[in-house]
TORSEVEX-765638 format. One record per residue: residue number from 1; residue in three letters; x, y, z of N, C-alpha, C in turn. Coordinates in steps of 0.001 Angstrom, whole numbers, plus 500000, padded with zeros to 6 digits. Layout:
residues N
 koldo margu     nu     nv     nw    cau    cav    caw     cu     cv     cw
   NUM   ALA      X      Y      Z      X      Y      Z      X      Y      Z
...
end
This chain:
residues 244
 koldo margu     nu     nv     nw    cau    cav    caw     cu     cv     cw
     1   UNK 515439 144326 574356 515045 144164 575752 514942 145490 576500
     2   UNK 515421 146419 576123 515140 147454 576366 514023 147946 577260
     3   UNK 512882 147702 576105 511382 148308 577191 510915 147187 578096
     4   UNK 512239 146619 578718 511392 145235 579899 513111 145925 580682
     5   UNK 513756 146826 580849 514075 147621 581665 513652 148193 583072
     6   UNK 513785 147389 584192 513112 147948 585364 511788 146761 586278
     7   UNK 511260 146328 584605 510253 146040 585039 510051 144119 585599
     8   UNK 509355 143715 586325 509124 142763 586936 508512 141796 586192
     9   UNK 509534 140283 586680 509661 139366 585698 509198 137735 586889
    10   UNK 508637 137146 586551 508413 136153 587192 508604 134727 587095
    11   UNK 509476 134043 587506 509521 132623 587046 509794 131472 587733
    12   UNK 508917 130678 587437 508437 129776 588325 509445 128470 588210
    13   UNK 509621 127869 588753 511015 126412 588872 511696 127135 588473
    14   UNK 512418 128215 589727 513815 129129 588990 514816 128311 589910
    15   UNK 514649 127154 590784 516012 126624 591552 516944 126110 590705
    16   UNK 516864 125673 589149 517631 124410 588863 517451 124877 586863
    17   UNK 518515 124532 586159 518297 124145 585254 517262 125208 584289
    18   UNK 516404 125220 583378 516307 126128 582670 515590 127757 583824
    19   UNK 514927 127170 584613 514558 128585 585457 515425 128886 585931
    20   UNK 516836 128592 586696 517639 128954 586955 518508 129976 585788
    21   UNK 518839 129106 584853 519344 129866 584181 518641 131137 583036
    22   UNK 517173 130599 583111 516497 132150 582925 516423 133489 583624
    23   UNK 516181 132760 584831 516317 133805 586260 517144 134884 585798
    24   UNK 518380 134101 585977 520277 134121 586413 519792 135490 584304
    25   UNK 519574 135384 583673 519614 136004 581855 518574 137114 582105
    26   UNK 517646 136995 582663 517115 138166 582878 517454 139441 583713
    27   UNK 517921 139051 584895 518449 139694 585709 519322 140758 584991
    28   UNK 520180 139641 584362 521290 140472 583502 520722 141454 582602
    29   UNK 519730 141215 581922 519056 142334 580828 518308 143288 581266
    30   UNK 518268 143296 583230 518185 144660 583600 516694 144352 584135
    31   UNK 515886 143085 584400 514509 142931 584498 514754 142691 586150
    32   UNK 513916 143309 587704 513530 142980 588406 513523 141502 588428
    33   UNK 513823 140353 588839 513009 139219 588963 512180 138086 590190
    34   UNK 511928 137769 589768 511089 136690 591023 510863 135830 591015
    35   UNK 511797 135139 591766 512088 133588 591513 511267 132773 592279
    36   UNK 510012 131568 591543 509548 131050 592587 510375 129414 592644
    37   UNK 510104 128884 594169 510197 127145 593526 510108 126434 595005
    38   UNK 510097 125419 595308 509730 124841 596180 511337 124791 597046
    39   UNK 512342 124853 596304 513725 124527 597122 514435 126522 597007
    40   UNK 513334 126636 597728 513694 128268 597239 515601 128683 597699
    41   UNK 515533 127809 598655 517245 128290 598984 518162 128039 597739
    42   UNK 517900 127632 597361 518625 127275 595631 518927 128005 594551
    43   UNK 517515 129150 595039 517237 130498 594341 517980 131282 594973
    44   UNK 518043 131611 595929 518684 132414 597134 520317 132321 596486
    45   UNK 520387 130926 596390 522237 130373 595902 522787 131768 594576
    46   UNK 521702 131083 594024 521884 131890 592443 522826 133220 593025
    47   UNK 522137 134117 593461 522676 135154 593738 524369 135316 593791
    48   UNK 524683 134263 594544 525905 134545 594616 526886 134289 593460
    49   UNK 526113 133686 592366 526512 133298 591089 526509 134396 589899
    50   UNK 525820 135830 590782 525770 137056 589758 526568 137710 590568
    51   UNK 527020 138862 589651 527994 139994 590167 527160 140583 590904
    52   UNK 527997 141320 591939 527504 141769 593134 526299 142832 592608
    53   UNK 526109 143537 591791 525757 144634 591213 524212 144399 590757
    54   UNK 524301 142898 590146 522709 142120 589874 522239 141495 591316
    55   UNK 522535 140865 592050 522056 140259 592962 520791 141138 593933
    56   UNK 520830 141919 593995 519466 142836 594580 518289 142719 593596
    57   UNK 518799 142753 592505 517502 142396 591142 517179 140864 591547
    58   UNK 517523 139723 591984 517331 138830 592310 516570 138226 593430
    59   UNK 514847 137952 593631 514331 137694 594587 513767 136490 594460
    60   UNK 513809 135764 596108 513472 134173 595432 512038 134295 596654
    61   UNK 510917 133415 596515 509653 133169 596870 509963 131896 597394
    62   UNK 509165 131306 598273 509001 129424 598250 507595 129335 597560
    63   UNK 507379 128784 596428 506098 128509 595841 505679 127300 595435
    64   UNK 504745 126255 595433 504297 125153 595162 503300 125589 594093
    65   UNK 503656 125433 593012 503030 125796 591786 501321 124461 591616
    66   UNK 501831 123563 592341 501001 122433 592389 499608 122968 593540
    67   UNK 499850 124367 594587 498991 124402 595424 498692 125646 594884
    68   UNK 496976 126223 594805 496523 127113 594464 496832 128556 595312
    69   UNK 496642 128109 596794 497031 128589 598075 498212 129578 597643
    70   UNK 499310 128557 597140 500416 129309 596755 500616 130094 596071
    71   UNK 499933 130140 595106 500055 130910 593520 499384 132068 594161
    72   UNK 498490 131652 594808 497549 133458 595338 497967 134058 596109
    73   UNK 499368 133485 596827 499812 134342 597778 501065 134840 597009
    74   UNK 501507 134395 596484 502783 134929 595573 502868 135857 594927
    75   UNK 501543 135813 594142 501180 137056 593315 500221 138464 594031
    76   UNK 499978 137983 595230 499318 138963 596024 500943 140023 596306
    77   UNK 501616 138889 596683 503018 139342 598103 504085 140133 596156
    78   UNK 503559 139377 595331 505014 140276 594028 503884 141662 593740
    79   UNK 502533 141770 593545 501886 143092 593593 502257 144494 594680
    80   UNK 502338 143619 596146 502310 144465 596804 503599 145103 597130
    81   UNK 504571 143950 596773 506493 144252 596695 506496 145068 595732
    82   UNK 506615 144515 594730 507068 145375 593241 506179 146211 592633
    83   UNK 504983 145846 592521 503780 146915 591792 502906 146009 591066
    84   UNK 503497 144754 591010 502836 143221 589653 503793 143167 588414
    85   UNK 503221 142124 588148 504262 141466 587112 504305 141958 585118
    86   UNK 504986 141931 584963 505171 142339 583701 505365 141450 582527
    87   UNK 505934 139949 583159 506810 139123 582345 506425 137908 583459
    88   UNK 505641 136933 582350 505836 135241 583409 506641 134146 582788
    89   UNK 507437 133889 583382 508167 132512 582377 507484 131131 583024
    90   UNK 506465 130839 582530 505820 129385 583213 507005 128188 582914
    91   UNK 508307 128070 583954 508883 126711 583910 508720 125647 584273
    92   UNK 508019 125642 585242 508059 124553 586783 507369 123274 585808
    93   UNK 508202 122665 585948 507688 121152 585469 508372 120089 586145
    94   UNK 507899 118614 586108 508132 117181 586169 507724 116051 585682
    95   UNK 508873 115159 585610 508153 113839 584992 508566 112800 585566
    96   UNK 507990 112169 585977 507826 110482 586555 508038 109395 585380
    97   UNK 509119 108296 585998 509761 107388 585036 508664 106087 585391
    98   UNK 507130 106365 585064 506795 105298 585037 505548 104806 584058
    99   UNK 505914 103618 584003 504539 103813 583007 502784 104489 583220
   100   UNK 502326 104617 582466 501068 105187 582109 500111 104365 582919
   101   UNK 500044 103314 582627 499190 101982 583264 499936 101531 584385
   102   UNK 500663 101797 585483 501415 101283 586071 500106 101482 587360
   103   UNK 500354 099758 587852 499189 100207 589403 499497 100901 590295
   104   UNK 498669 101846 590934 499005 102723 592269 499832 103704 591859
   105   UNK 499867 104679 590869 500785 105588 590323 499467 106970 590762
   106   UNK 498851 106757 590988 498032 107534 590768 498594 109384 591396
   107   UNK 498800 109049 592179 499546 110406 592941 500629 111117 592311
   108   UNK 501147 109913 591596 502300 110782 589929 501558 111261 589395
   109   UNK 500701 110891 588665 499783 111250 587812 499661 112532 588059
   110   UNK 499023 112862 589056 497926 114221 589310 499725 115223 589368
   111   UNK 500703 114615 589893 501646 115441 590577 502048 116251 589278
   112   UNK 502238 115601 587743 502543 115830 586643 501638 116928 586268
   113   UNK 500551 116385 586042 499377 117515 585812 499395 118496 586305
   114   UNK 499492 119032 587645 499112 119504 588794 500149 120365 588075
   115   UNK 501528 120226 588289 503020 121037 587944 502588 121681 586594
   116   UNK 502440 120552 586003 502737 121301 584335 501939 121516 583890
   117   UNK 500661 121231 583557 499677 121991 583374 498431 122850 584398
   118   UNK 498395 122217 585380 497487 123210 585802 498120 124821 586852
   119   UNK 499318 124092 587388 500088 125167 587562 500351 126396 586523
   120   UNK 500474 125963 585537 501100 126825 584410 499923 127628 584181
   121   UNK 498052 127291 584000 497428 128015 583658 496950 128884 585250
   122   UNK 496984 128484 586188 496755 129466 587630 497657 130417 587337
   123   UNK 498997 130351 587264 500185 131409 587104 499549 132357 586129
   124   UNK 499564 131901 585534 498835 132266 583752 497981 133779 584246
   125   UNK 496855 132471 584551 495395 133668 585032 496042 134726 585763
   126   UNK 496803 134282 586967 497050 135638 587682 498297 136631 587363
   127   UNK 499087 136174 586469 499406 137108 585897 499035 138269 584844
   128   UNK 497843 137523 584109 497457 138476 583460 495890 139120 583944
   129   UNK 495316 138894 585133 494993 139743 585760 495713 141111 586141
   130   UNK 496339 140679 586482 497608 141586 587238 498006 143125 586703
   131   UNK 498259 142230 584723 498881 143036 583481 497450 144010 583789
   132   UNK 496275 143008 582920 495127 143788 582886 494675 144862 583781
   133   UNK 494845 144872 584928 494352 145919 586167 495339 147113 585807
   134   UNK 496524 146382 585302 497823 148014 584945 497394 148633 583715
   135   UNK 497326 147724 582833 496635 148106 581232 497897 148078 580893
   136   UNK 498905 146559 581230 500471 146859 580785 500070 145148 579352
   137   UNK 501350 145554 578485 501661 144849 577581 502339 143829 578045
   138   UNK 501754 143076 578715 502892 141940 579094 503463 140602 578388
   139   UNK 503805 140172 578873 504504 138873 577560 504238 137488 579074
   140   UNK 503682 136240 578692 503318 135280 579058 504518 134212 578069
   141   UNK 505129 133278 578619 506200 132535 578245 505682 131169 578828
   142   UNK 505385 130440 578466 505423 128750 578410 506908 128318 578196
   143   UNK 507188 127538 578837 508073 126346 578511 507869 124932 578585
   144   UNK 507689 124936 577225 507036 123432 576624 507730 122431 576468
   145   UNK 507272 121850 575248 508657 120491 574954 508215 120448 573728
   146   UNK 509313 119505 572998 508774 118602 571315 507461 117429 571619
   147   UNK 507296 117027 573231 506760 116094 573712 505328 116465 573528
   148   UNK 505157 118087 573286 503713 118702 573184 503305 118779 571879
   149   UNK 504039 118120 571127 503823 118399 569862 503543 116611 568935
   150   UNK 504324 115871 569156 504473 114933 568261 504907 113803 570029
   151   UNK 504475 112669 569675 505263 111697 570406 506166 111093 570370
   152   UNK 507291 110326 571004 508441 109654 570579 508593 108477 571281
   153   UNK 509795 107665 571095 509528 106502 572337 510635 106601 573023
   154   UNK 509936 107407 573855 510824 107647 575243 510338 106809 576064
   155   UNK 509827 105588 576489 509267 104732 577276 509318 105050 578665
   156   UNK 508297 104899 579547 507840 105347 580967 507998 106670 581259
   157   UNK 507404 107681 580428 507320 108608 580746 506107 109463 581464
   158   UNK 505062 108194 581996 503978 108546 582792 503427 109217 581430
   159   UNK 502776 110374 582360 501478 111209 581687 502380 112682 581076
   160   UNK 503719 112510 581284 504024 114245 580985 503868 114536 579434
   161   UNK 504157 113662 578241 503653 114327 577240 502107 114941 577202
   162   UNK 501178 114512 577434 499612 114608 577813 499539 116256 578518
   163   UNK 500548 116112 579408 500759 117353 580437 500935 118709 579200
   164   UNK 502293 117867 578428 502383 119170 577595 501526 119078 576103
   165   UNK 501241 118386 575690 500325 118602 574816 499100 119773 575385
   166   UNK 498658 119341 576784 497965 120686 577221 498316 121928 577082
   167   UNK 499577 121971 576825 499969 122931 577365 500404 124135 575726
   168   UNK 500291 123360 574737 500009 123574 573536 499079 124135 572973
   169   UNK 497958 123504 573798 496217 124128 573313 495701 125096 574236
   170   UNK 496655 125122 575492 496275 126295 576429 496988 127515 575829
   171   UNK 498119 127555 575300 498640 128527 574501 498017 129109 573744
   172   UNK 497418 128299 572716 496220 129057 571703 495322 129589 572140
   173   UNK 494601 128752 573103 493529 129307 573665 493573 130080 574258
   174   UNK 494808 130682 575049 495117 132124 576066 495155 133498 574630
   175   UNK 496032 133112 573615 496272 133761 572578 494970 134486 571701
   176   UNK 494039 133637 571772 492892 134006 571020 491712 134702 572422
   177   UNK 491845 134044 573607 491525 135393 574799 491749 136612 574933
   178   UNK 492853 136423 574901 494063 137485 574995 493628 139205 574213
   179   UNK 493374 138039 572932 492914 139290 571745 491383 139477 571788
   180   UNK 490432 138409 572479 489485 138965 573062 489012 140262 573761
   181   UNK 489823 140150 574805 489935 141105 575788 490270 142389 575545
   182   UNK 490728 142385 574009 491221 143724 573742 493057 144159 574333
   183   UNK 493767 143007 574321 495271 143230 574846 495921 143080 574077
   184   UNK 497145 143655 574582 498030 143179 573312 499147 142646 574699
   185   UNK 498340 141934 575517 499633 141029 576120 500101 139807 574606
   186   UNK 501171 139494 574896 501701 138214 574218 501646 137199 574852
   187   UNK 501666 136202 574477 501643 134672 575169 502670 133546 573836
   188   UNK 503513 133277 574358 504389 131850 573700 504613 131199 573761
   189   UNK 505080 130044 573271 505468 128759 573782 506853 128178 573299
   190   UNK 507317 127873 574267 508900 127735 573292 509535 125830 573952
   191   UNK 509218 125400 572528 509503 124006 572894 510850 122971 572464
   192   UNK 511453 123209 573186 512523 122441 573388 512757 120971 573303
   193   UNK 513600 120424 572529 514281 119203 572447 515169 118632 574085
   194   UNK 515543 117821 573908 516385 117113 574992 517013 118390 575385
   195   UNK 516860 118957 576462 517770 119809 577397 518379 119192 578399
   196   UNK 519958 119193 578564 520880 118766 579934 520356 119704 581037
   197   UNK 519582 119166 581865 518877 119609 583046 518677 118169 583809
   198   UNK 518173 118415 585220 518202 117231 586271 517019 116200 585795
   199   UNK 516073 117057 584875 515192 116211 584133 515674 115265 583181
   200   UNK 516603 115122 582782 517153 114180 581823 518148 113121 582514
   201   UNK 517226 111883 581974 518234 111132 583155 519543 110749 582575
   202   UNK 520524 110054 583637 521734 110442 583222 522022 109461 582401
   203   UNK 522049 108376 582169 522100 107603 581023 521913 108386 580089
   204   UNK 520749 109143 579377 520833 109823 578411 521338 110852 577756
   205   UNK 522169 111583 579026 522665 112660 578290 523873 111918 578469
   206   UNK 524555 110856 578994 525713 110981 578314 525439 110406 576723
   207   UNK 524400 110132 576326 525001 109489 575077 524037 110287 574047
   208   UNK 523175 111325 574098 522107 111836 573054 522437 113197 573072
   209   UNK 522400 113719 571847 523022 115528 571662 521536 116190 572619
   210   UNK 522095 117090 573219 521168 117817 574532 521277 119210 573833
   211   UNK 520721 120072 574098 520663 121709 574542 521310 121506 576342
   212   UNK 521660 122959 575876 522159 123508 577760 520982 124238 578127
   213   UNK 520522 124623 579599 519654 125329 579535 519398 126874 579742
   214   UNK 520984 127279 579049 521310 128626 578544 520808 128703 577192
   215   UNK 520853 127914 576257 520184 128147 575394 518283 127975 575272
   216   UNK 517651 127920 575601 516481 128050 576315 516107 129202 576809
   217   UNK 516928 129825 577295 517131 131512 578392 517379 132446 577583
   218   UNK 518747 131906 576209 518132 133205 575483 516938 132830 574113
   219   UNK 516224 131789 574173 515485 132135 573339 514125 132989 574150
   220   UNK 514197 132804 575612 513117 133477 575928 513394 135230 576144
   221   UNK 515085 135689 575854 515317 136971 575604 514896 137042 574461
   222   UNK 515176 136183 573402 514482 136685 571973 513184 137015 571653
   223   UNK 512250 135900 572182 510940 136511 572237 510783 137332 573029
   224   UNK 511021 137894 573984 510660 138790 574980 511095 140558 573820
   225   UNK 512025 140093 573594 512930 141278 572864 512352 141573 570964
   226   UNK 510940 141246 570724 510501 141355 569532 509783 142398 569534
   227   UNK 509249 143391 568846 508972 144230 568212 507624 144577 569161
   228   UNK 506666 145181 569528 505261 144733 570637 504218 144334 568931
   229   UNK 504642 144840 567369 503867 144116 566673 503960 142942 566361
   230   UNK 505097 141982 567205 505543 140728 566552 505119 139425 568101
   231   UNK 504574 138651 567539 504467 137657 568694 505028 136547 568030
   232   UNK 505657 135811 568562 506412 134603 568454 504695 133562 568997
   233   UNK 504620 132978 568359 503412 132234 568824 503921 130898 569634
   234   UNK 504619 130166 568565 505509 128695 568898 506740 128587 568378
   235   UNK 507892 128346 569545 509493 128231 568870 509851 126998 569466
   236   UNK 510334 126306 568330 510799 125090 568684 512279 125055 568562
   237   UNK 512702 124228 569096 514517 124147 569352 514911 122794 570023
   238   UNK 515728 122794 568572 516381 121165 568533 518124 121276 568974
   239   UNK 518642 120391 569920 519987 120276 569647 520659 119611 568218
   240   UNK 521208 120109 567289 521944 119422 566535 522439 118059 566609
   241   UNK 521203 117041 565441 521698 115593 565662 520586 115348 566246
   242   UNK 519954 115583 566905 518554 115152 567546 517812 114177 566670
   243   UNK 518144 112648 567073 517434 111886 565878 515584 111881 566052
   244   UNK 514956 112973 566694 513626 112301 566445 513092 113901 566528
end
């Protein structure tokens, strides 16, 4: 982690749960950060949860990853603060407990989409505008699921597998841009099993082996912390016992 020393880190749903506790892991490894999320005082909280010494590395935004409005002012206002971004951790996600076909859902629907995938690729774009205008090596971070990969029967889970299955093929497809363009930004995806976060409802974690969403935080130090010839493309991560 070394050569991400200094430099400016961005992550989006940092109030709660895995952005929080990415936030809260980067900070520590010495990265500027910039916390966006809609309950930004939450972000603000964090702070007092680091030693006095990190908490200035700690900046929180109010951002609606769901409004375009937002994303362009965020990344205008972290250019003109810090210099632009170096590092995006795309977290901000949600899922609605209802079915797929359910009447009048429609406003879940888009809300899912909206968060997790189309948020994730606006962030996306303007971060690596950003890289590109510096001519910096930056690293692009997804946070996915197993849900983007294979299905399970998790029943009423709306549209969010769909969300992340997008979010699977937007990975590749940024990856093979990427090297278009002549960059050697990175782009990853790191997909996680059942994580104990506010996303998991509580019936289930008391009774199904979870991840914490410290472990999540340092797998995104691990990829961040690889070689600039090594890209982690897709990391998946199961809690032990995970029957599916």
């Amino acid at each position: 982690m070394d050569r991400w020393n200094g430099k400016v880190a961005v992550v989006t749903g940092a109030s709660s749960g895995i952005g929080a506790a990415t936030a809260q892991a980067l900070v520590k490894a010495g990265m500027i950060v910039v916390g966006l999320a809609r309950r930004v005082e939450r972000v603000e909280a964090l702070k007092e949860e680091l030693d006095e010494s990190f908490r200035a590395r700690l900046n929180a935004i109010k951002c609606d990853v769901t409004k375009e409005e937002d994303i362009l002012e965020v990344f205008k206002l972290v250019e003109e603060r810090f210099g632009g971004v170096d590092v995006l951790v795309n977290n901000a996600g949600v899922t609605r407990r209802t079915a797929l076909l359910t009447s009048g859902n429609t406003e879940q629907l888009r809300e899912v989409l909206d968060t997790n995938l189309m948020g994730l690729v606006l962030c996306s774009r303007e971060a690596f505008q950003s890289m590109k205008k510096r001519s910096v090596d930056g690293h692009i971070v997804h946070i996915n699921s197993i849900l983007g990969h294979h299905l399970i029967n998790l029943p009423n889970l709306n549209i969010y597998p769909a969300s992340k299955f997008g979010v699977t093929a937007v990975t590749e497809t940024m990856r093979q841009e990427l090297r278009t363009e002549g960059t050697k930004i990175k782009v990853t995806s790191i997909s996680p099993g059942l994580v104990r976060t506010e996303m998991l409802p509580e019936d289930m974690a008391k009774v199904v082996p979870a991840l914490e969403a410290e472990d999540i935080a340092n797998a995104v130090l691990y990829v961040l912390g690889t070689p600039p010839r090594v890209q982690v493309h897709e990391l998946t991560i199961k809690p032990v016992g995970e029957n599916f």
